[in-house]
C-alpha atoms as one frame of an Amber mdcrd trajectory, in Angstrom:
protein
  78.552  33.083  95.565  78.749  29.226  95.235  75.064  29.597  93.686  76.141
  31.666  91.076  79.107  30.235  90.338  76.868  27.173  89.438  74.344  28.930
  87.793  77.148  30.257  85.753  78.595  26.938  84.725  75.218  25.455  84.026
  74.290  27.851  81.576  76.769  29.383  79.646  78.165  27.041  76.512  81.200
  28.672  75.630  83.605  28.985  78.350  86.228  30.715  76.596  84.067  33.710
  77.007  84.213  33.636  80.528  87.996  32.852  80.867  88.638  35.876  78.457
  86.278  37.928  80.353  88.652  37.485  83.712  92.074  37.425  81.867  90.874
  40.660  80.586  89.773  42.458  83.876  92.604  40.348  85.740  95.112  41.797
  83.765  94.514  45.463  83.796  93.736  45.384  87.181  97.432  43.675  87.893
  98.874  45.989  85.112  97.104  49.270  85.855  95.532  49.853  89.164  96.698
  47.824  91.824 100.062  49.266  91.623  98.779  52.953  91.465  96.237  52.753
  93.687  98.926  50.861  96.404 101.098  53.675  95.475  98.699  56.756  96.131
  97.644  54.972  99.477 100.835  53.994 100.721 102.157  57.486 100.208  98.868
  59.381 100.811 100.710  61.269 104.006 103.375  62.764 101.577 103.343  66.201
  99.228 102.129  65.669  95.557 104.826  65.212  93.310 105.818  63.869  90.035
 105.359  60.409  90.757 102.075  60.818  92.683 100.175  62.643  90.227 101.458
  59.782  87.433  99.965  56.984  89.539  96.761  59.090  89.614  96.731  59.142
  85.993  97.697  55.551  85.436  94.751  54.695  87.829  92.320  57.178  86.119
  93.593  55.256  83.161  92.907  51.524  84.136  89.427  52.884  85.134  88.510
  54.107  81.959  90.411  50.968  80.138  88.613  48.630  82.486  84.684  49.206
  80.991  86.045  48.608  77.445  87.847  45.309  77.745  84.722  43.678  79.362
  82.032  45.337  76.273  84.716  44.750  73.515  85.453  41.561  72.429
């Protein structure tokens, strides 16, 4: 990890690419998933309801939101 955090630093030239690559993943994982993926697990003992199956669909969401903030820019 330490190796290629170096080999990271060493060679790229522009790091506002890199702190907009994690501000972008950081956020919708914060935003998005965490909370619905707590939410399913801390509740996975419990019936499907209304709530459940939105958390599902806000985490299917930050999953398929996740792959475009890191290829668009």
């Amino acid at each position: 990890m330490l190796f290629l955090t170096g080999f990271t630093a060493f060679s790229v030239t522009d790091l506002g690419a890199i702190v907009s690559l994690v501000g972008s993943t950081g956020a919708t994982m914060i935003a998005l998933i965490a909370p619905a993926a707590a939410h399913l697990l801390l509740t996975r003992s419990e019936p499907w309801d209304g709530v459940k199956y939105a958390a599902a669909g806000m985490l299917i969401l930050g999953l398929l939101i996740l792959p475009s903030k890191l290829f668009c820019e």
